[in-house]
N, CA and C of each residue as an Amber inpcrd file, in Angstrom:
protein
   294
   0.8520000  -1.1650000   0.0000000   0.0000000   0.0000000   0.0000000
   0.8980000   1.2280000   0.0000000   0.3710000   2.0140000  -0.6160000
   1.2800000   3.3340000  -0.9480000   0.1650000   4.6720000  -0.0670000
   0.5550000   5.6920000   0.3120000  -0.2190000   6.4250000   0.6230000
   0.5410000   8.0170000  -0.0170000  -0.3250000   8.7320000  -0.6230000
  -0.1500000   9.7520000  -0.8860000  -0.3510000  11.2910000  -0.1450000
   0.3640000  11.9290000   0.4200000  -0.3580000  13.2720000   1.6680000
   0.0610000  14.9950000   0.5600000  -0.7640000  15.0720000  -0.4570000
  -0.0170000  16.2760000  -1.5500000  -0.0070000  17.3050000  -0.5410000
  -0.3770000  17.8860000   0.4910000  -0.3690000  18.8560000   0.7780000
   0.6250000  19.6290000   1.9020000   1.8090000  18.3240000   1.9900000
   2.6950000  18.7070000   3.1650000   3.8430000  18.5960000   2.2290000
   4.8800000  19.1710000   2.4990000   6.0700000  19.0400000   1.9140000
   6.5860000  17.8320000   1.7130000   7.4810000  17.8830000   0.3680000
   8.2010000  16.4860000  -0.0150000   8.8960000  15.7590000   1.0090000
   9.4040000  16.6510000   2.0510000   9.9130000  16.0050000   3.0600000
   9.4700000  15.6460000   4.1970000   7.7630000  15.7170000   4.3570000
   7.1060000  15.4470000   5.0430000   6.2250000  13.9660000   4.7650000
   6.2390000  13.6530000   3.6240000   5.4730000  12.8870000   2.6760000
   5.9540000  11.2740000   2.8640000   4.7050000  10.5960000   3.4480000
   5.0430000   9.2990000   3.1030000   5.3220000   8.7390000   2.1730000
   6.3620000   8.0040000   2.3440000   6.9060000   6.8800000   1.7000000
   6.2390000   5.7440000   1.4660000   5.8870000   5.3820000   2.5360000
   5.6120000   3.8170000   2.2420000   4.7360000   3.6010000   3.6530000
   4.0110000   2.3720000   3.6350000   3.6500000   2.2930000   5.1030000
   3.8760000   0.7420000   5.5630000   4.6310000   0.9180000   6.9190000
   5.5900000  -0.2920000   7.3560000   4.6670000  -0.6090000   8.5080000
   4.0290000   0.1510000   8.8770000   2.8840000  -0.4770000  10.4800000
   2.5980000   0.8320000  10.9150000   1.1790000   0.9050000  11.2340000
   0.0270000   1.6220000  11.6390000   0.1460000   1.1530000  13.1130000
  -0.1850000   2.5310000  13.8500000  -0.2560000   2.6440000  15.7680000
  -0.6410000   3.5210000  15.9060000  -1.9500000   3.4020000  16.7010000
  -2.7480000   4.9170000  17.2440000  -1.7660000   4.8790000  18.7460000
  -1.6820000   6.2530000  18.7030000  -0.7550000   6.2290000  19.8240000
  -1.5840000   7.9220000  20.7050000  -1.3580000   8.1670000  21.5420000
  -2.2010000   8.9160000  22.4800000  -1.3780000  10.4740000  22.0960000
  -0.2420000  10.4980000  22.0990000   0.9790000  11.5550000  21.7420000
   1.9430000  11.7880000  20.8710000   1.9290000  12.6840000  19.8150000
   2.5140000  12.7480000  18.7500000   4.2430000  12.0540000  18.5290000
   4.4630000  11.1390000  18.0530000   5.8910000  11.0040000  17.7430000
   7.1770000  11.4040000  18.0830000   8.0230000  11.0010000  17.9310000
   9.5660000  11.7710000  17.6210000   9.0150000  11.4410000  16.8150000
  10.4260000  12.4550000  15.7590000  10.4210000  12.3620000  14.5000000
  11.5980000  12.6560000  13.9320000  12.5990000  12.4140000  12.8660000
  13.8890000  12.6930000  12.8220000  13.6920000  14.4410000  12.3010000
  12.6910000  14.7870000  11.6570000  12.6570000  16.0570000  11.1890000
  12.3670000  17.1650000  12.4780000  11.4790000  16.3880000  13.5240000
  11.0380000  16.9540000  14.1790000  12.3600000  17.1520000  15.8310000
  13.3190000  16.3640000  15.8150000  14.6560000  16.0520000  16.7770000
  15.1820000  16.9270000  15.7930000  15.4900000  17.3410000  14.8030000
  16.7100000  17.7240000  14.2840000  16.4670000  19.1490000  14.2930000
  15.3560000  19.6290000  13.9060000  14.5800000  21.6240000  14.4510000
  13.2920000  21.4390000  14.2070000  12.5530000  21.2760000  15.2420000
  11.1780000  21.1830000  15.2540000  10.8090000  22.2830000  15.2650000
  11.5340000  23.3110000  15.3600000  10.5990000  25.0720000  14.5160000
  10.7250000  24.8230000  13.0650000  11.5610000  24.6550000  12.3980000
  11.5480000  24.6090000  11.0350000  10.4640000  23.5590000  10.2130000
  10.2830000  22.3850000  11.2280000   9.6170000  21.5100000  10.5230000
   8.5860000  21.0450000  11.4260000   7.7550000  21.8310000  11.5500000
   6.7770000  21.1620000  12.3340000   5.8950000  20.4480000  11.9410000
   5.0000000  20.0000000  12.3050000   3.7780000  19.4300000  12.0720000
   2.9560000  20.0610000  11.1650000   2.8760000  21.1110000  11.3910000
   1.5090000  22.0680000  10.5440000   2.3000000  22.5470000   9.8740000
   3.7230000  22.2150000   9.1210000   4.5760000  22.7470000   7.6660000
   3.8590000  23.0010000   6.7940000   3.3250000  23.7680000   5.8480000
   2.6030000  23.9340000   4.6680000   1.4040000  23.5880000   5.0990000
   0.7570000  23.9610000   6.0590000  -0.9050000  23.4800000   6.3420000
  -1.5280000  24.8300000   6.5530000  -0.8180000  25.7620000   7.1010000
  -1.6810000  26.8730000   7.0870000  -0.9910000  28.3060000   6.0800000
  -1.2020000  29.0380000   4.9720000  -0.0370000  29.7580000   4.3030000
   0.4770000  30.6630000   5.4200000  -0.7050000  31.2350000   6.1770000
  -0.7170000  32.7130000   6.9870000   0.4160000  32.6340000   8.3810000
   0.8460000  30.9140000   8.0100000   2.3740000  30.8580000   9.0570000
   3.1580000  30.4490000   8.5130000   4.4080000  31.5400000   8.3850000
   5.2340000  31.3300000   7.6400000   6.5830000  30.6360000   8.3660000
   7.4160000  30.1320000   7.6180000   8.3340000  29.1450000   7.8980000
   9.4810000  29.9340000   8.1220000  10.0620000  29.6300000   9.6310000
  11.0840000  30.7370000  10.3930000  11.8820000  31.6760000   9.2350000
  12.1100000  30.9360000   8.2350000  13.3480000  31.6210000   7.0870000
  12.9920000  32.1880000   5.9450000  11.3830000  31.9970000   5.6240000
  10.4150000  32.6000000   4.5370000   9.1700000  32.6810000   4.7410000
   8.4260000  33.4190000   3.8740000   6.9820000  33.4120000   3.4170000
   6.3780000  31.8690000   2.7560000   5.5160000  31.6910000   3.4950000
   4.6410000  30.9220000   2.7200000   3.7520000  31.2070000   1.7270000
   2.8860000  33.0060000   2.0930000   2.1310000  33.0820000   1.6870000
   1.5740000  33.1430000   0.0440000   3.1780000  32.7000000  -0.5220000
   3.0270000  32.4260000  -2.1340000   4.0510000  31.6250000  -2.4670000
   3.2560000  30.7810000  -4.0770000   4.4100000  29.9630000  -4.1520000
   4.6740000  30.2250000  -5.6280000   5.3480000  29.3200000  -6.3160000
   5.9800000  29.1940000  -7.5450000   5.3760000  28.0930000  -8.2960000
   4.2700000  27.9630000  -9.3460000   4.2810000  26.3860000  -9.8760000
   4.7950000  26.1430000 -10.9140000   5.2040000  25.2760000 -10.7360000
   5.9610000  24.8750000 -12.0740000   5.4350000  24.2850000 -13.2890000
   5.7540000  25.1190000 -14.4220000   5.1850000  24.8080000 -15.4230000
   4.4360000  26.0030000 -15.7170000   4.0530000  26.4790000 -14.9860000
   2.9330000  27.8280000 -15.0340000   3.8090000  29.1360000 -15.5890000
   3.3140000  29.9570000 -16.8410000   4.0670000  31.4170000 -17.1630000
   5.0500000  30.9650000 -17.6880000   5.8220000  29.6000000 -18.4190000
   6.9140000  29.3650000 -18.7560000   7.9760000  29.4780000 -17.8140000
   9.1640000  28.6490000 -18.8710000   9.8460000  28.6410000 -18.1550000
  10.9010000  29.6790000 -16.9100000  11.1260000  30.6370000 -17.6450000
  11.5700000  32.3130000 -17.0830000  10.1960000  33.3400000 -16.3610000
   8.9160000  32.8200000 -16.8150000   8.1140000  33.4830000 -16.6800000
   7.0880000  33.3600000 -15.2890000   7.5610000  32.4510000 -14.3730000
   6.8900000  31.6620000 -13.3700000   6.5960000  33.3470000 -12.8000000
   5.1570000  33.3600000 -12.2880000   4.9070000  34.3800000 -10.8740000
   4.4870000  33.5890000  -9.9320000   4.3830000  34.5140000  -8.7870000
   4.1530000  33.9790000  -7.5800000   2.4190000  34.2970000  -7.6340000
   2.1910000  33.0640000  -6.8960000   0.6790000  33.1000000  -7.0500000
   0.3980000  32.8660000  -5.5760000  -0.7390000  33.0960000  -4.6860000
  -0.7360000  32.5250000  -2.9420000  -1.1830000  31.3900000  -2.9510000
  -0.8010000  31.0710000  -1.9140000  -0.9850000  29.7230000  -1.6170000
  -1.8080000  28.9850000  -1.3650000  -2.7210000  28.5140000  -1.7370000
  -3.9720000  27.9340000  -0.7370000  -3.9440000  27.1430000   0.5000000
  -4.7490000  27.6100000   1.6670000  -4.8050000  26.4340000   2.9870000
  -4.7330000  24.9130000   2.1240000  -3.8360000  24.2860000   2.9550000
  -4.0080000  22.9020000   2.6880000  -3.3270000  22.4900000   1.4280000
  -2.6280000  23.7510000   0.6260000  -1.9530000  23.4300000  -0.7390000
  -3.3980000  23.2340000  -1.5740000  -4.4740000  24.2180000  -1.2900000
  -5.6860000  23.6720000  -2.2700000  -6.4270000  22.6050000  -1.8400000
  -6.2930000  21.6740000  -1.0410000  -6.7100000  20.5570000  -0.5470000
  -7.3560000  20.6310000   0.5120000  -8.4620000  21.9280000   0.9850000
  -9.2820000  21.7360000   1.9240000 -10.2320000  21.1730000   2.2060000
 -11.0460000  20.7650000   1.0220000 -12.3040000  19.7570000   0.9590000
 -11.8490000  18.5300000   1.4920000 -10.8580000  17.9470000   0.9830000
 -10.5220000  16.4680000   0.7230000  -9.5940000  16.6940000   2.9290000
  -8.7810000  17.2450000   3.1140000  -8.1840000  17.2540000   4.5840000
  -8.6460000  18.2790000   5.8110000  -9.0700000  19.3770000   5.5610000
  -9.4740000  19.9240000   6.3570000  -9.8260000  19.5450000   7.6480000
 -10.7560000  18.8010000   7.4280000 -11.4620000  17.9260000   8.8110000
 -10.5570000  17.1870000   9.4860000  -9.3090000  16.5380000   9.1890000
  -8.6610000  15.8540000   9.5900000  -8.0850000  16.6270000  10.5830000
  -7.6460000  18.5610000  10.9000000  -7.1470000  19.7950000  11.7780000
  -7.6460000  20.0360000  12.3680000  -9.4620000  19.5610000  12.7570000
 -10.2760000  20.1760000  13.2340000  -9.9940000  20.3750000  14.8270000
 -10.3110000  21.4040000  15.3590000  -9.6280000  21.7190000  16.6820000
  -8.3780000  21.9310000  17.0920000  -7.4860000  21.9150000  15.6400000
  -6.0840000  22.3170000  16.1030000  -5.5990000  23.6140000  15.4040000
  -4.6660000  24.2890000  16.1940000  -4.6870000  25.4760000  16.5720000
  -3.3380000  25.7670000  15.0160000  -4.2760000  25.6750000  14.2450000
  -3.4720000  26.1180000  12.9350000  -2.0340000  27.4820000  12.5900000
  -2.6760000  28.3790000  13.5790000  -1.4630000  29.2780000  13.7410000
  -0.3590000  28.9020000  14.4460000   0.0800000  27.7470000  14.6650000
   1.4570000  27.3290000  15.5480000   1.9410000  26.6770000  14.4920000
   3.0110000  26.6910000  14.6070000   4.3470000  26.1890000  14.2190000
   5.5270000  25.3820000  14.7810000   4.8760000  24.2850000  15.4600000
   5.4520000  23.4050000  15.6490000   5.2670000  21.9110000  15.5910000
């Protein structure tokens, strides 16, 4: 089984799935031990928090305006994907960053 998550960063993004555990308290995580300000949990989930070293609130797509011609367009909550994940945040406090 493969699982796909488009709306978190490539480096957030499952791979593969090796075993499922509901567990009561969020993880370690090697991204999250190594600077859990930079990479938190809610990475690319909300635009209006931006990531210690940049703006989120716009991105670049590729392919879009040619090649030299890319603009910055904003970002959508969820990378566009609020219908389909939204509900999955519900009650969590989207403006944090960690």
């Amino acid at each position: 089984m493969r699982l796909v998550v488009p709306w978190k960063y490539g480096f957030k993004g499952i791979k593969s799935i090796v075993k499922i555990s509901l567990v009561e308290k969020q993880p370690e995580t090697t991204w999250k031990n190594s600077n859990a300000r930079e990479y938190g949990f809610y990475s690319n989930v909300n635009p209006a928090v931006d990531h210690p070293r940049w703006s989120q609130a716009t991105e670049q797509r590729i392919g879009e305006g040619g090649l030299f011609g890319t603009k910055r367009v904003p970002t959508l909550p969820f990378n566009g994907y609020a219908d389909q994940v939204a509900s999955l945040y519900t009650g969590m406090d989207l403006r944090a960053n960690y």
